[in-house]
C-alpha positions in Angstrom: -8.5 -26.5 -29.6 -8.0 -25.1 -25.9 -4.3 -24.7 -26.6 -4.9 -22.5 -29.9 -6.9 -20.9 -28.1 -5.6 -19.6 -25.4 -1.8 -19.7 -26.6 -2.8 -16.0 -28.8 -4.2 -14.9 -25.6 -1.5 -15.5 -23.4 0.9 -14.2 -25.7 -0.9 -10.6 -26.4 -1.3 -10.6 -22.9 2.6 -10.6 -22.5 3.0 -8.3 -24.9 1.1 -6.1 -23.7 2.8 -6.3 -20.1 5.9 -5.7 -21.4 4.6 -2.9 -23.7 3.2 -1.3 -20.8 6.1 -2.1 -18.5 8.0 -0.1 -21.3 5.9 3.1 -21.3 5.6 2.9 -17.1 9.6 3.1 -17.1 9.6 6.2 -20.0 7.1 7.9 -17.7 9.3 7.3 -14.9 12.6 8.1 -16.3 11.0 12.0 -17.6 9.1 12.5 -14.4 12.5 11.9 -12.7 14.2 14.2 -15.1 11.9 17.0 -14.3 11.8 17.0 -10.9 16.1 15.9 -10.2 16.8 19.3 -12.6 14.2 21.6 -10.9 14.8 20.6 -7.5 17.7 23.3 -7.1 15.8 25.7 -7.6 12.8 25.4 -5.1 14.0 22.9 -2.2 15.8 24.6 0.1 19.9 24.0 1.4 19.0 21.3 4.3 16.6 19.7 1.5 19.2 20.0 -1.0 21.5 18.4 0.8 19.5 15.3 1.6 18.7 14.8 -2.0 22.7 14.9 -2.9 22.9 12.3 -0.4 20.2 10.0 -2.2 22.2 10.3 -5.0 25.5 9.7 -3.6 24.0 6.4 -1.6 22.6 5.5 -5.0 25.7 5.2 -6.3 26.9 3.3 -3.9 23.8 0.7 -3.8 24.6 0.5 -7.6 27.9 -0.7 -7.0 27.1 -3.5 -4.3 23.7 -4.0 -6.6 26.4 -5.1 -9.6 28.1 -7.2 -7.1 25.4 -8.5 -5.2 22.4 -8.6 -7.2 24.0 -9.3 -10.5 26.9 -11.4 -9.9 25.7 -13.2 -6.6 28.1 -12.4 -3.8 27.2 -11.4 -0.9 29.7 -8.6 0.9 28.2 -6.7 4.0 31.6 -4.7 4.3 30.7 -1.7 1.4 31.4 0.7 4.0 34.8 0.1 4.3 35.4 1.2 0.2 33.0 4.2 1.1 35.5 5.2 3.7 38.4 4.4 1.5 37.0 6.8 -0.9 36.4 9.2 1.1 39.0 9.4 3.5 41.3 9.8 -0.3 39.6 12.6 -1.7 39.9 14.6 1.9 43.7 13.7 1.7 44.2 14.0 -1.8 42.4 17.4 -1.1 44.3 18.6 2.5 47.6 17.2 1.7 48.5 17.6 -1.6 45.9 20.9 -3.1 44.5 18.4 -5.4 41.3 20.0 -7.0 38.3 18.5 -5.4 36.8 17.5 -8.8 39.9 15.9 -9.6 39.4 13.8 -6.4 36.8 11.8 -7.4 37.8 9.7 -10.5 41.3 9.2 -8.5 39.4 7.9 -5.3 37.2 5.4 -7.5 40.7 4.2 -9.3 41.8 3.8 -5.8 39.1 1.6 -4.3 39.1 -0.7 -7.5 42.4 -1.1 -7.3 41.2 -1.9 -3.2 38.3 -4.2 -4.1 39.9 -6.4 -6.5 43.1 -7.2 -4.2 40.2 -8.0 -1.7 38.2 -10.3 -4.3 41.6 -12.3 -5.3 41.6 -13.9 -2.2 37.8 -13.8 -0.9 37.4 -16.1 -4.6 38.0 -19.1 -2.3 34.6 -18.3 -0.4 31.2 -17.6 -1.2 28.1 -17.2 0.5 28.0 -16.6 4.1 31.9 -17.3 4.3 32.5 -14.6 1.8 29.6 -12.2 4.0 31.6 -12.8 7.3 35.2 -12.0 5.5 33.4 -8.2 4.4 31.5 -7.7 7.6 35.3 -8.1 9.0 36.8 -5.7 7.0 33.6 -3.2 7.4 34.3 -4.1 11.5 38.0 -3.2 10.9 37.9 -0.3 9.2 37.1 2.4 11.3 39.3 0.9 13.7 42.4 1.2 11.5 41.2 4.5 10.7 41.6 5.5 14.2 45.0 4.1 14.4 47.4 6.9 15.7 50.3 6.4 13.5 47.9 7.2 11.0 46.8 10.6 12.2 49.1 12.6 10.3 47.2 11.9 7.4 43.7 10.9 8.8 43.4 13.3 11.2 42.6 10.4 14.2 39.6 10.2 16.2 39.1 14.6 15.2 38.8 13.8 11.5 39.7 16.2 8.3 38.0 19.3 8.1 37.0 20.7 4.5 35.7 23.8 2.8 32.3 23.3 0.9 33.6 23.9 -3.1 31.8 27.1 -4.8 30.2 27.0 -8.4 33.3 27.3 -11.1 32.6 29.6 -13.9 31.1 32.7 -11.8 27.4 30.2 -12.0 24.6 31.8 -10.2 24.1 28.7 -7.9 24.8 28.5 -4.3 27.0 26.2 -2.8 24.2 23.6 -2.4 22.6 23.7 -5.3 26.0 23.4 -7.3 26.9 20.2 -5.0 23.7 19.0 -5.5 24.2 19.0 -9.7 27.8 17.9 -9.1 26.4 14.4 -7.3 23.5 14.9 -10.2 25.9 14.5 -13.4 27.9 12.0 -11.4 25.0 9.9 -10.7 24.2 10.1 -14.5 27.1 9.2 -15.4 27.5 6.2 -13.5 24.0 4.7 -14.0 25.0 5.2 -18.1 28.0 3.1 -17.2 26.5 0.4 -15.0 23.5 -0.1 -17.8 25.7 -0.3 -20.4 28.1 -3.1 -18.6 25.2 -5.2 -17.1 23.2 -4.9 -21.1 26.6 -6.1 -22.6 28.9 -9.4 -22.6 30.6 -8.7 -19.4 27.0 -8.6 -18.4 26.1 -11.5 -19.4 28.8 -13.1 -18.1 28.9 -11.7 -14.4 24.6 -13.0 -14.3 25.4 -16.3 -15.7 28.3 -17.1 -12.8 25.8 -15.8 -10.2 22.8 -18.2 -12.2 25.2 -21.6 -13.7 28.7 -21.0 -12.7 29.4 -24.7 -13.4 27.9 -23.9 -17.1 29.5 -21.0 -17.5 33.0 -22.1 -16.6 32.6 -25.1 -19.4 31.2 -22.5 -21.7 34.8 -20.8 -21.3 34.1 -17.5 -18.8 37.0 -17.0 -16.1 35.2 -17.1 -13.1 37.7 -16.1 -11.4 39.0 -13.2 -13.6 35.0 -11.8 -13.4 34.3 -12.1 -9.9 37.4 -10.4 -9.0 36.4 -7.7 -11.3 33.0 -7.2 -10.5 34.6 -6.9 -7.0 36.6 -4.2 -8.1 33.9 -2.4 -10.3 31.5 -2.4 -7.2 34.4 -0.9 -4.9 34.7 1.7 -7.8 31.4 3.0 -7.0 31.6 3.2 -3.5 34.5 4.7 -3.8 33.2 7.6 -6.2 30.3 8.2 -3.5 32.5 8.1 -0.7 34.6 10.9 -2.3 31.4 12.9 -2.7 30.1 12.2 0.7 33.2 13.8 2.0 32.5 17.0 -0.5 29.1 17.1 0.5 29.5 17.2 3.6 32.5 18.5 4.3 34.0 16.6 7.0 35.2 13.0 7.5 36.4 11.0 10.5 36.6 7.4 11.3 32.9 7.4 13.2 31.3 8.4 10.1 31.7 4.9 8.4 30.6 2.4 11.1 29.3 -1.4 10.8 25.4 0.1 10.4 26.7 2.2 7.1 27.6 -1.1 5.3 24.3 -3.3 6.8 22.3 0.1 5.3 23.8 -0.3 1.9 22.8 -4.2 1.8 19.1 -2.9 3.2 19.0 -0.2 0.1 19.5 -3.0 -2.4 17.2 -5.4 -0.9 14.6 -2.6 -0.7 14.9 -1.3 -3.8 15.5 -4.6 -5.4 18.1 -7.3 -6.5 19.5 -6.7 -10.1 17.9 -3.5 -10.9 19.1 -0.3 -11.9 17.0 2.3 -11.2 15.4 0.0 -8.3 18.3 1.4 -5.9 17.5 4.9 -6.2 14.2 4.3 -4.1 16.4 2.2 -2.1 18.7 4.9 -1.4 15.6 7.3 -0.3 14.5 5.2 2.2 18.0 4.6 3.9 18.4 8.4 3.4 15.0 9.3 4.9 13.1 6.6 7.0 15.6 7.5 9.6 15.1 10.9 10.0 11.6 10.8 10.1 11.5 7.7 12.7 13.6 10.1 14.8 11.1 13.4 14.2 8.4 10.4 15.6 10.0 9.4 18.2 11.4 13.3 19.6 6.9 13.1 20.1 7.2 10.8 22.9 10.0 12.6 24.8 12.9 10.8 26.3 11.2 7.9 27.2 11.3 6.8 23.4 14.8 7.0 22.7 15.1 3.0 21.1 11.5 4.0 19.3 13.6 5.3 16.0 15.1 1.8 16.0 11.9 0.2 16.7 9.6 2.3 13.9 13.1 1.4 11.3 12.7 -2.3 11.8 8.5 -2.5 11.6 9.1 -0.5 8.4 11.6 -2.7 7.4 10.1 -5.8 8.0 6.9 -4.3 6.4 8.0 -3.6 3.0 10.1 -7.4 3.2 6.4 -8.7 3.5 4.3 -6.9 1.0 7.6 -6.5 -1.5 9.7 -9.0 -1.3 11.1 -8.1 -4.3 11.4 -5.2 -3.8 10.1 -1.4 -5.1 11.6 -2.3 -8.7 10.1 -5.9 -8.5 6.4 -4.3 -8.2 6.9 -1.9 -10.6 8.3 -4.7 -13.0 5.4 -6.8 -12.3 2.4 -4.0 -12.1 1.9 -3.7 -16.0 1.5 -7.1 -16.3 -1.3 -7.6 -12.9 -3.1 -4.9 -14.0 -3.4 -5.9 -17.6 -4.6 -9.4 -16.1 -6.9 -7.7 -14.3 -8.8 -5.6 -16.4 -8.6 -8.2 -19.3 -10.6 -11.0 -17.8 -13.2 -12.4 -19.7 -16.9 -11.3 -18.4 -18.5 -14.3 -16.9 -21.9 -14.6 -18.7 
């Protein structure tokens, strides 16, 4: 009698955590809208060009997020496809008058074409074997980047210069705000696609490698073929926010992409949370943000401070590890549901 009892219960209870869970992410999703497309329009330039940066690290997070998060290997090397990216669209741009818009689907081709030569052979390791092999090529890099019989076309140590883009079309938008709707429509674009491939068989395939690989080998997926795909797929969105980093910004050189660019795209992921999303765009805010503001703190205590930023990133860090450890998507996943517990609990009598 217990169990017929309480079976009804626990079920309405789910459904309405997953109901409310539903309308949270609706909400959500328009307040976003709003305030991505008005933004322009009131931040100012420095502001403006912060936000393009969340965007452009959120695409990036959702690469190594699909990679990481979804299909389970590890890679602390994401920078190197970032600079990859980049470093194309600046040449593509400088040495051959390629349109800068046209830069950025050819960078992305480029770095899949990158990250699934790299997958072939890291499909032999796995876990922390396959983390060392990245961390080398994020170590290496910037190193080969520097090499001088590459300056010609990387422009050494001095880097590539390039001119901010203007709005097309005779638009009345500044440089800024056009930039920041050019990373804007890419961002879009690329969650769309992400959804739609982690919702869909490939989907299902990439989460069930990372969950059973032994089951889903007898069940007749090509591991291989899939993790050296997913490999390429996440270098494909690096790649694309490299290219408009290097747009944004409008400069590149080999010091821009060191070791603690690809540690802070593994931080985003694990902040924002592991196979979500939209979880990485609040991991992208904090990599874009918590360091700036641990520097304004410590610029407070002087010169005597100068490890503080370091100091106030790691406490933060370790921080939001404790009270979310899974992440800013993980609590608002599970929030519906707590709070529905909460304020459906039987009056004691």
């Amino acid at each position: 009698m217990t169990l017929a009892n309480d079976t009804p219960t626990a079920l309405s209870a789910a459904a309405i955590a997953q109901a409310g869970s539903r309308r949270l992410q609706r909400l959500a999703m328009g307040v976003f809208c709003i305030f991505a497309l008005g933004l322009p329009f009131v931040a100012s330039g420095y502001h403006l060009f912060q936000f393009a940066q969340v965007l452009i690290y959120a695409i990036a997070l959702l690469g190594l997020n699909i990679l990481t998060g979804y299909n389970g290997q590890i890679s602390l090397g994401h920078g190197a496809f970032y600079a990859i990216g980049g470093y194309a669209m600046a040449i593509l741009a400088t040495k051959f008058d390629v349109p800068y818009w046209a830069t950025i689907p050819v960078s992305g081709l480029i770095c899949f074409v990158a990250g699934f030569l790299f997958g072939l052979p890291a499909l032999r390791l796995g876990g922390l074997y396959l983390a060392l092999a990245t961390f080398a090529l994020a170590v290496a890099t910037p190193q080969l980047l520097n090499y001088r019989g590459f300056d010609a076309w990387t422009g050494g140590s001095q880097g590539l210069q390039l001119g901010k883009p203007h709005a097309p079309f005779a638009l009345p938008l500044t440089s800024d705000q056009w930039l920041y709707f050019l990373c804007l429509v890419c961002a879009a674009l690329m969650f769309w696609a992400a959804a739609n491939l982690v919702r869909g068989r490939i989907g299902r395939a990439i989460i069930a490698i990372r969950d059973h690989p032994i089951a889903a080998e007898t069940m007749g997926i090509n591991i291989s073929f899939y993790k050296a795909m997913c490999f390429g797929v996440s270098a494909l969105y690096a790649g694309v926010a490299g290219a408009l980093g290097s747009i944004v910004v409008g400069f590149i050189s080999p010091d821009s992409f060191g070791l603690f660019l690809s540690l802070s795209f593994l931080v985003g992921i694990v902040v924002g949370g592991l196979a979500s999303i939209w979880g990485v765009l609040f991991g992208a805010l904090f990599i874009e943000f918590v360091p700036n503001y641990a520097d304004q703190l410590s610029d407070l205590f002087g010169e005597s401070a100068k490890a503080l930023p370091g100091a106030i990133y790691g406490i933060l860090l370790i921080g939001l590890m404790y009270l979310m450890p899974t992440g800013v998507a993980g609590v608002i996943r599970t929030a519906p549901g707590l709070l529905s517990r909460l304020f459906s609990r039987p009056k004691r009598v």
